[in-house]
Each structure stands twice: as C-alpha cells, then as structure tokens.
C-alpha positions as CSV (number, residue, x, y, z in Angstrom):
1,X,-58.7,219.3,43.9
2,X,-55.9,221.2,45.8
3,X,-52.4,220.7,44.9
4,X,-51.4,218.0,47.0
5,X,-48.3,217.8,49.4
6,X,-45.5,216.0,47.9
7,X,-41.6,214.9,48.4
8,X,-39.7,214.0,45.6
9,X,-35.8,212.8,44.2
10,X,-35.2,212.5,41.0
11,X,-31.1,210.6,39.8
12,X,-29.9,209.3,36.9
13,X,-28.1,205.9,37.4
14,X,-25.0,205.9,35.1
15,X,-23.7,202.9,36.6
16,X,-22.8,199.3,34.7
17,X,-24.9,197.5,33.0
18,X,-25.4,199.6,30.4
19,X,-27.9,201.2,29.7
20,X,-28.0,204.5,31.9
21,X,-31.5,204.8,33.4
22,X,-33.5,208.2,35.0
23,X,-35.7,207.8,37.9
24,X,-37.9,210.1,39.5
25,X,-39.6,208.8,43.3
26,X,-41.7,210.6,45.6
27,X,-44.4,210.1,48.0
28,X,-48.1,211.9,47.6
29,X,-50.2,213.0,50.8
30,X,-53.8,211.5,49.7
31,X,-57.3,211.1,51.5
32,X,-57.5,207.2,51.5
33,X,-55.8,204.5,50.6
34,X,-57.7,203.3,47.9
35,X,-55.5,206.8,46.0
36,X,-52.9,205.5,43.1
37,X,-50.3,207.9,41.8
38,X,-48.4,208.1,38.9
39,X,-45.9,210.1,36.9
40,X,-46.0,210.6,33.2
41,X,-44.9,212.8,30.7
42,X,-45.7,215.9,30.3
43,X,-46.9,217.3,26.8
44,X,-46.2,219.6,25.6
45,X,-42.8,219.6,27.6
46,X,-41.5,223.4,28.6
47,X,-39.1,225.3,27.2
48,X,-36.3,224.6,28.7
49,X,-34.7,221.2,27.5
50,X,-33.2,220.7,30.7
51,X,-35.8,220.7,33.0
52,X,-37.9,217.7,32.4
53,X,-41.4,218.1,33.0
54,X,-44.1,215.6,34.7
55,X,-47.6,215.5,35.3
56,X,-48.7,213.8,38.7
57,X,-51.9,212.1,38.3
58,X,-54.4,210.8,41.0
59,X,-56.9,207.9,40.1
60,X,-59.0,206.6,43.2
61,X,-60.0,202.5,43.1
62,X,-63.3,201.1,43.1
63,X,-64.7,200.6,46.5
64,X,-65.2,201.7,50.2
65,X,-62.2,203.5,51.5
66,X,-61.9,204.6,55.0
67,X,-61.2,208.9,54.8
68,X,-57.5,208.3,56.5
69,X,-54.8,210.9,55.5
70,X,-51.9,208.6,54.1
71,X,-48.9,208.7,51.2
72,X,-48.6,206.7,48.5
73,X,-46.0,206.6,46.1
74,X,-45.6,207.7,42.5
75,X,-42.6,207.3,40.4
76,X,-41.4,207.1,36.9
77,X,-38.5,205.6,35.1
78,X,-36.6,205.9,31.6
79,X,-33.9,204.3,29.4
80,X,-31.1,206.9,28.4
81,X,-29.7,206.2,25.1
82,X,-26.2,208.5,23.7
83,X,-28.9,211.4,22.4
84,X,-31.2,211.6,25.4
85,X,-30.8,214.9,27.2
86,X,-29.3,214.9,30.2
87,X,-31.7,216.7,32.4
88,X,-30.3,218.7,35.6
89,X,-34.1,219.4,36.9
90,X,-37.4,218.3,36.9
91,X,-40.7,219.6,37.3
92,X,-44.0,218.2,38.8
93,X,-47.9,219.6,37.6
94,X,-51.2,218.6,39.0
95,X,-53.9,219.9,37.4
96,X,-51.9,222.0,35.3
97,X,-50.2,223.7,38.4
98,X,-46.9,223.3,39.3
99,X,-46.0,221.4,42.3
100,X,-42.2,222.1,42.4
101,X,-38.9,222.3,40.5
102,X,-36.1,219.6,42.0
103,X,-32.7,218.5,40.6
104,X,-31.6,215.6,39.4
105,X,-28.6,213.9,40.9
106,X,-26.2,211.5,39.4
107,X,-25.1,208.3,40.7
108,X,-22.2,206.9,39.1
C-alpha cells in the first residue's frame, strides 16, 4: 500500500492539573470509511532521543464499504512524568517508510 497523505500536530500540554501530557493528532486520506487509524510506538525508536518516532497503522472493518476517498483520524497520547524526554520532533512510518518529520509545540 502507498504511503498515504497525512496532516499532523503534535504539543505537549504543560498546563495545571498536573500531570503534563504529549499529544500527537492528524488526519489520514483513506479509501472508505470503514479505514481506522492509529498511532503507536515505534520499536525500536531512532537514534535520536529527541525525535519521537511513530508507526501509523491502517486496519479496515468488517463489511461492505462504499470506495469513497475520506480522512479519518489517528492520534496518540502520553503521561510525562519529571524523566520523560522532552521531545522537540516527531516522526511518522507506514510500512516502514517515513511519512514526515514535524515539531512538537508547547502549550503552557
């Protein structure tokens, strides 16, 4: 399967209550509808301790789906605690192929 088009933002919240929390949103150009996505870690992760590294992955639902071009949205979400690394980028596979390389912003 081709690498997919994608948009993604990625923040860490660093706002009260406690604790600090990273999120990473985007929206994946699929075939159907019946297309889930979702972000999880990526292992190994690269070498670079500041980029954090993600694997999209596709799963299509049972059924009939109508072929209609859509987006559907992936995401993924962490609790910081004092020694997690406080990453400045991310970067998002499929397949084993890089999709991009986006910053991470900071709300505070």
């Amino acid at each position: 399967m081709p690498v997919p088009n994608t948009r993604w933002y990625a923040w860490i919240r660093l706002m009260p209550p406690q604790p600090d929390t990273f999120h990473v949103v985007g929206e994946v150009e699929v075939d159907n509808p019946g297309i889930q996505g979702e972000l999880v870690y990526r292992r190994p992760q690269g070498t670079n301790p500041q980029v954090l590294c993600l694997d999209l992955t596709l799963a299509q639902q049972p059924g009939n789906w109508a072929r209609d071009s859509t987006t559907v949205p992936a995401s993924y979400e962490t609790k910081l605690t004092a020694q997690s690394i406080r990453h400045s980028h991310i970067e998002i596979f499929f397949e084993d192929n890089p999709i991009g390389t986006f910053p991470v912003h900071t709300a505070s």
